[in-house]
MDAnalysis code that builds the backbone (N, CA, C; Angstrom):
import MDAnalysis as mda
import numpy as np

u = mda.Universe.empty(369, n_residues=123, atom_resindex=np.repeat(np.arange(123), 3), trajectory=True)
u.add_TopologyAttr("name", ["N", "CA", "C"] * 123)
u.add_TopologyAttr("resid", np.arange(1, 124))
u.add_TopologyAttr("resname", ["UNK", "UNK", "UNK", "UNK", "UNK", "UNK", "UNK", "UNK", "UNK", "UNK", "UNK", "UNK", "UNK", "UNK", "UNK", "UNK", "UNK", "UNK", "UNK", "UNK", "UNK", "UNK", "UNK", "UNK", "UNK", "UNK", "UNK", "UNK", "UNK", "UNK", "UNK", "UNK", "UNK", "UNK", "UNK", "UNK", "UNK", "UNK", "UNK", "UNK", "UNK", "UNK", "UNK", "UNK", "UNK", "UNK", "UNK", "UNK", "UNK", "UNK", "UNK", "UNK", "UNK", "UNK", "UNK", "UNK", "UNK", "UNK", "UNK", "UNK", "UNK", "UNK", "UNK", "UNK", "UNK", "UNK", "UNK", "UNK", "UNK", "UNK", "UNK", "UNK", "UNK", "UNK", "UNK", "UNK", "UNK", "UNK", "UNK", "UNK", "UNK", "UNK", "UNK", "UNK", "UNK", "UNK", "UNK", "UNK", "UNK", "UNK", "UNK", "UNK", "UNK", "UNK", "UNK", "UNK", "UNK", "UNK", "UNK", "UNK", "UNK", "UNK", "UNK", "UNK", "UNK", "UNK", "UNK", "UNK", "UNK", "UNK", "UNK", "UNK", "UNK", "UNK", "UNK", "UNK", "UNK", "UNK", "UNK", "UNK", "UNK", "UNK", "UNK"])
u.atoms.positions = np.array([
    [98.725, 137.234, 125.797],
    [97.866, 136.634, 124.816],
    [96.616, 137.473, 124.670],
    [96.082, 137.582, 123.510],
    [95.036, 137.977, 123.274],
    [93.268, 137.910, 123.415],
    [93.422, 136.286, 124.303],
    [92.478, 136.022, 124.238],
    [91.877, 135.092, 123.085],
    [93.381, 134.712, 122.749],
    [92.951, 133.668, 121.032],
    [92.494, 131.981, 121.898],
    [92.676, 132.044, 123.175],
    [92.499, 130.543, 123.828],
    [91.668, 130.686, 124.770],
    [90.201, 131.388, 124.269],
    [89.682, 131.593, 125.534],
    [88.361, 130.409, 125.583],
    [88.467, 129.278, 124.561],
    [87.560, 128.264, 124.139],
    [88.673, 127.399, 124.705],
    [87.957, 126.454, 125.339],
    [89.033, 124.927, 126.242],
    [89.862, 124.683, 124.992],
    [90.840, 124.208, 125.552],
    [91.813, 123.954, 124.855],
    [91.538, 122.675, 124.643],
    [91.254, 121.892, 124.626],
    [90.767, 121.047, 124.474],
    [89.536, 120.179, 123.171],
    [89.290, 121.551, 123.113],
    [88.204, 121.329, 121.739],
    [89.337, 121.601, 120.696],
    [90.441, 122.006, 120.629],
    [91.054, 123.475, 119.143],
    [92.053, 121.801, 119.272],
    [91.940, 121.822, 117.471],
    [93.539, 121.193, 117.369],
    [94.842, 121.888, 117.316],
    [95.831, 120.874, 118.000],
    [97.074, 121.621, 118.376],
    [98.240, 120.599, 117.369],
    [98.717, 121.399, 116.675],
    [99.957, 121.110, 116.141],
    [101.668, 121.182, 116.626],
    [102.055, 120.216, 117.036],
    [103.463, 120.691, 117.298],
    [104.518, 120.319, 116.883],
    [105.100, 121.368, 116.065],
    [106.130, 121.530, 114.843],
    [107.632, 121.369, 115.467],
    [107.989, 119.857, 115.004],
    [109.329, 119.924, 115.636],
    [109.378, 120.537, 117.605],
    [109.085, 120.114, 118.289],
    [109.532, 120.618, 119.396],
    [109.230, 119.622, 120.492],
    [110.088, 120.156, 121.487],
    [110.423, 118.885, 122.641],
    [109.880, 119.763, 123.823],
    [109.241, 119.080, 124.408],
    [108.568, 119.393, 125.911],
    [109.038, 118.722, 126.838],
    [108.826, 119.623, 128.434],
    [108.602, 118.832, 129.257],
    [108.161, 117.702, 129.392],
    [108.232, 116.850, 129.998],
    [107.660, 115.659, 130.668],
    [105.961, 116.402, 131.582],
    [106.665, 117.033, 132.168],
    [105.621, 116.890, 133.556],
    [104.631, 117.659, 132.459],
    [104.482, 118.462, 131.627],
    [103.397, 119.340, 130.859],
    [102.367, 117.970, 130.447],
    [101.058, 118.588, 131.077],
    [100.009, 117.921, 130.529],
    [99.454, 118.218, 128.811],
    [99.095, 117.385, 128.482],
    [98.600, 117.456, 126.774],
    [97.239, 116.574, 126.660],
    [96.008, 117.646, 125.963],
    [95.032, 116.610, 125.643],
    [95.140, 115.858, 124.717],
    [93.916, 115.095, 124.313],
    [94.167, 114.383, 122.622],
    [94.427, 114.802, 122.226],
    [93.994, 115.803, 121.432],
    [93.992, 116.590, 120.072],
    [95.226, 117.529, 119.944],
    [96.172, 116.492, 119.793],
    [97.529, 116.941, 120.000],
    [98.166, 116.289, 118.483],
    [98.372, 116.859, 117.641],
    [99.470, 116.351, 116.547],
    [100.596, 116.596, 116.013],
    [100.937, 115.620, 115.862],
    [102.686, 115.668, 115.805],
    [103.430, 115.935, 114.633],
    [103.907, 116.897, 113.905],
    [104.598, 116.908, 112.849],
    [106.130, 117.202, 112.801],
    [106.905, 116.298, 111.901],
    [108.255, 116.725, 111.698],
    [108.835, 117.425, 110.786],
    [109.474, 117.975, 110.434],
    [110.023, 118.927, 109.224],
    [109.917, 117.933, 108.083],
    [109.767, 118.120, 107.015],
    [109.776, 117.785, 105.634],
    [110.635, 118.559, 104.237],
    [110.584, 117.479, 103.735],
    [111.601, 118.048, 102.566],
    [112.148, 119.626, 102.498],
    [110.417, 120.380, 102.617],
    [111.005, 121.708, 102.297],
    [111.405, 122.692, 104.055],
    [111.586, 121.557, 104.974],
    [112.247, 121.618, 105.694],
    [110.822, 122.080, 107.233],
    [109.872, 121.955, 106.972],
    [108.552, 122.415, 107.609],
    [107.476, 120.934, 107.343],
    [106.955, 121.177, 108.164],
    [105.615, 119.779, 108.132],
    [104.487, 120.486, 106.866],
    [104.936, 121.011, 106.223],
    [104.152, 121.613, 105.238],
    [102.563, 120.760, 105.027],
    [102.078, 119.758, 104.609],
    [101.442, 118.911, 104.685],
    [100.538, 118.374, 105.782],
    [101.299, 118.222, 107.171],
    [100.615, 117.911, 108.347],
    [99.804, 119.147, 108.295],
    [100.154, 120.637, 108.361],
    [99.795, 122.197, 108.372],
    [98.400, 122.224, 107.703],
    [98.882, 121.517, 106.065],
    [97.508, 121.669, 105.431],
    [96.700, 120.321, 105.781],
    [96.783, 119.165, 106.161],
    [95.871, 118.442, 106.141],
    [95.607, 118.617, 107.641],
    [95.885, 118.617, 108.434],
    [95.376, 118.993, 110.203],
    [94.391, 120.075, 110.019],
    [94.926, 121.309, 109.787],
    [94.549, 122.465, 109.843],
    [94.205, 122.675, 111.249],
    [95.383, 123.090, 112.095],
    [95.647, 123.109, 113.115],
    [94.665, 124.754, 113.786],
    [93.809, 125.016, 115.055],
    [94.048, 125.879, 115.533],
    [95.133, 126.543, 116.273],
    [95.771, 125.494, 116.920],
    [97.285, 126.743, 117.718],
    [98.359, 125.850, 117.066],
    [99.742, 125.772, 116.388],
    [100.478, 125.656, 115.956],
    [101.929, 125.894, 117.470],
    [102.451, 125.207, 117.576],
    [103.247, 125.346, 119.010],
    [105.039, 124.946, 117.841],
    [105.756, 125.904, 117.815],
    [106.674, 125.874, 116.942],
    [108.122, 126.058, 117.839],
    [109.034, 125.527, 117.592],
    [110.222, 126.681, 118.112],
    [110.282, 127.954, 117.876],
    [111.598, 128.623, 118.669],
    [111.732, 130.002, 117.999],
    [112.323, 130.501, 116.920],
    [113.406, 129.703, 117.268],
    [114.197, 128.940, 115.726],
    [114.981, 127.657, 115.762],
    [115.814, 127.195, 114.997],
    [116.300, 126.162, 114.670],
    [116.977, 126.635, 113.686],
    [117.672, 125.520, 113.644],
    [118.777, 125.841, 112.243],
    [118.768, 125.867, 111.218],
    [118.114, 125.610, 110.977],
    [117.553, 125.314, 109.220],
    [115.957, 126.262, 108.967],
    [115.228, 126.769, 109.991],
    [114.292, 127.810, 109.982],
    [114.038, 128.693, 111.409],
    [113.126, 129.689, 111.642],
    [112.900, 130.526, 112.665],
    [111.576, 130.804, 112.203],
    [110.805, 131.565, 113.576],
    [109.628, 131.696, 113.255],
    [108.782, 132.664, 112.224],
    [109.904, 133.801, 111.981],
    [109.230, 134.430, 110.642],
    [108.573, 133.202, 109.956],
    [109.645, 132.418, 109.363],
    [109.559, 131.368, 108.294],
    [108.075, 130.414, 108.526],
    [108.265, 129.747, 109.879],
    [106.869, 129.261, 110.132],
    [105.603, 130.181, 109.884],
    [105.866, 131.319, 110.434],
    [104.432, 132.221, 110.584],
    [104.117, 132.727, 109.237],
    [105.486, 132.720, 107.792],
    [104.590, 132.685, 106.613],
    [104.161, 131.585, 106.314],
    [104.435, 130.497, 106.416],
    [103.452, 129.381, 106.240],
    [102.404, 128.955, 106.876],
    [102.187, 129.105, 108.056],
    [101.275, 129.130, 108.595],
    [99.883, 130.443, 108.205],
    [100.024, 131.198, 107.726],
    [99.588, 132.333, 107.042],
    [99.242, 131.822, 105.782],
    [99.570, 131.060, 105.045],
    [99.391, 130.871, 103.877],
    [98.698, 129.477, 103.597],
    [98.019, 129.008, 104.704],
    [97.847, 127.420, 105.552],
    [96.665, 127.828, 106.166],
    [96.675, 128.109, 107.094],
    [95.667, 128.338, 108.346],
    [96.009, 129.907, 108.752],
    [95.294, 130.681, 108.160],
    [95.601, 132.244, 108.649],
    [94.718, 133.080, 109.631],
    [94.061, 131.588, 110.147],
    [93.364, 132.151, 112.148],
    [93.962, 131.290, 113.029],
    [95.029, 130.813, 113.051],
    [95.569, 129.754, 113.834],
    [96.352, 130.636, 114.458],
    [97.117, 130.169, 115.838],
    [97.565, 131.131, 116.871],
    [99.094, 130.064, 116.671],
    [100.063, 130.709, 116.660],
    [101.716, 130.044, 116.706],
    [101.769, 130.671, 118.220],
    [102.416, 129.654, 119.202],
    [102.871, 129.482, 120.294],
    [104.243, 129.324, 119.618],
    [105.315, 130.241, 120.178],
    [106.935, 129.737, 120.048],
    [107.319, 128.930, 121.626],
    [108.085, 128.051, 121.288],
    [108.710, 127.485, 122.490],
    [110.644, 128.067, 122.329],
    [110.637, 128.386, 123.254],
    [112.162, 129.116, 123.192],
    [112.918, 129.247, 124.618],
    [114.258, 129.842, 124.459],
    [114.359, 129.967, 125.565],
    [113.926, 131.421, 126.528],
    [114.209, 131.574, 127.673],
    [113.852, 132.433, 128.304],
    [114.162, 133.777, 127.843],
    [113.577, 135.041, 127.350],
    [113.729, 135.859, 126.618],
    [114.066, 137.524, 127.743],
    [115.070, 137.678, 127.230],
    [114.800, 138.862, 128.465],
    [113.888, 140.461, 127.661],
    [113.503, 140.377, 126.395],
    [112.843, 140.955, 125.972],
    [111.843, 140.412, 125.035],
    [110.950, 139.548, 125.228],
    [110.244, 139.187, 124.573],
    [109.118, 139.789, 123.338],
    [108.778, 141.047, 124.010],
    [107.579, 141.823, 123.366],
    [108.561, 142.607, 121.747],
    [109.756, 142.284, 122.013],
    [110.933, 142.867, 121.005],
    [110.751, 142.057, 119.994],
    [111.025, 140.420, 120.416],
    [110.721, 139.648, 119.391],
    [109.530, 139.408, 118.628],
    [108.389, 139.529, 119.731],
    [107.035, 139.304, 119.089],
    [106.791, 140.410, 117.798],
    [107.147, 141.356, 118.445],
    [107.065, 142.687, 117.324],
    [107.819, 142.398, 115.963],
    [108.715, 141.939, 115.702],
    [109.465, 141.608, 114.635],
    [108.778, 140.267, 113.780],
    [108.208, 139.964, 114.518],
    [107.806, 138.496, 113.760],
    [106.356, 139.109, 113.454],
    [105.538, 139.541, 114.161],
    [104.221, 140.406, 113.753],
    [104.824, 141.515, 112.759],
    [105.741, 141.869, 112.403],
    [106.159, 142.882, 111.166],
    [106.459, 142.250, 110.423],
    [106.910, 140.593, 110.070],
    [106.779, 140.292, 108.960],
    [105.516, 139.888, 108.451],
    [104.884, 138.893, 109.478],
    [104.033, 138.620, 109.410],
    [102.368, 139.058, 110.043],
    [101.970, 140.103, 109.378],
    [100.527, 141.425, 110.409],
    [99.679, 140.650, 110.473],
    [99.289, 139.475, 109.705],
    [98.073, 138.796, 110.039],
    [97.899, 137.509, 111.215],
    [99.075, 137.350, 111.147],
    [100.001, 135.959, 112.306],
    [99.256, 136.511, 114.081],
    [98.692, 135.557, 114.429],
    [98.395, 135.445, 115.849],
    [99.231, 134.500, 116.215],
    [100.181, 135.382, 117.224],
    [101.215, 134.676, 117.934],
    [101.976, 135.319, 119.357],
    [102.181, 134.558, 119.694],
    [102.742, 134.610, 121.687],
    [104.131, 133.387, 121.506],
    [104.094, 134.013, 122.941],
    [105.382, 132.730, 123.320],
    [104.567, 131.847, 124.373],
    [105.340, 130.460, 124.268],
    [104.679, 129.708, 124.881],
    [105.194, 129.774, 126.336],
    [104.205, 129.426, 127.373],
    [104.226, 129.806, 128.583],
    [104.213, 128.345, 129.623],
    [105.042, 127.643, 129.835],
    [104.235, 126.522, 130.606],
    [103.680, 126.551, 131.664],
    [103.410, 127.341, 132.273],
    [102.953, 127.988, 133.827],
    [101.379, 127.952, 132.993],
    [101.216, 128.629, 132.110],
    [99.808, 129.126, 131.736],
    [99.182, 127.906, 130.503],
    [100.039, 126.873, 130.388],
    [99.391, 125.686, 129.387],
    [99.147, 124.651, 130.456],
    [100.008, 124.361, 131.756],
    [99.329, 123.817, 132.348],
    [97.941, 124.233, 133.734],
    [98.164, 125.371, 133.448],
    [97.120, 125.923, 134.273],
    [95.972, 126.772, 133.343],
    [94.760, 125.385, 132.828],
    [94.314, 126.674, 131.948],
    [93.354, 127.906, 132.004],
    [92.856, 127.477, 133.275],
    [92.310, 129.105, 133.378],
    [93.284, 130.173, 133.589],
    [94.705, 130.220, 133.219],
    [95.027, 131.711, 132.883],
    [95.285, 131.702, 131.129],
    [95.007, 130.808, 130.555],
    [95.175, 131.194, 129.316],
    [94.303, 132.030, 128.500],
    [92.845, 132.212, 129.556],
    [92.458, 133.452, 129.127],
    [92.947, 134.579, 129.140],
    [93.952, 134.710, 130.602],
    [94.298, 135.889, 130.725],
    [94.882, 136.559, 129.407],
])
């Protein structure tokens, strides 16, 4: 990460697009919940939240995160997309591809080691 979460997490609203968590993962308030919509994205929650970190899958069947990260770009274009996915054995491969569609997109994979521990989310 870049250093896009180096303000408590706690102050930034968090959006989370379609996705299922742990149990044991802690979450503050400022946690909101959106489900896909017609055009198959929370399009709406995106613009009326105006989320700072956006926590998305990596994909799904009906979209992937290119797809989120142009909307989110076209929505909130300082907001940070967290993907939740599975374990990647090349991750920095994927990030690169999704930062080539999208150059202005601040985005990582989500880490639960480092969301529930948040002093490394500066790291």
């Amino acid at each position: 990460m870049d250093g896009s979460l180096n303000a408590s997490i706690e102050c930034r609203k968090i959006l989370l697009l379609a996705t299922e968590f742990d149990r044991k993962l802690r979450f503050p308030n400022n946690i909101y919940f959106a489900c896909k919509g017609n055009d198959g994205f929370a399009t709406s929650e995106i613009h009326k939240v105006q989320p700072d970190v956006v926590i998305s899958p990596l994909f799904t069947l009906k979209y992937d995160a290119i797809d989120v990260g142009k909307l989110i770009m076209k929505h909130v274009p300082n907001a940070l997309l967290l993907l939740q996915g599975p374990t990647l054995p090349r991750p920095g491969m994927i990030l690169k591809e999704i930062i080539g569609e999208c150059p202005e997109l601040n985005v990582d994979i989500f880490d639960n080691v480092r969301w529930n521990n948040q002093s490394l989310l500066i790291a």
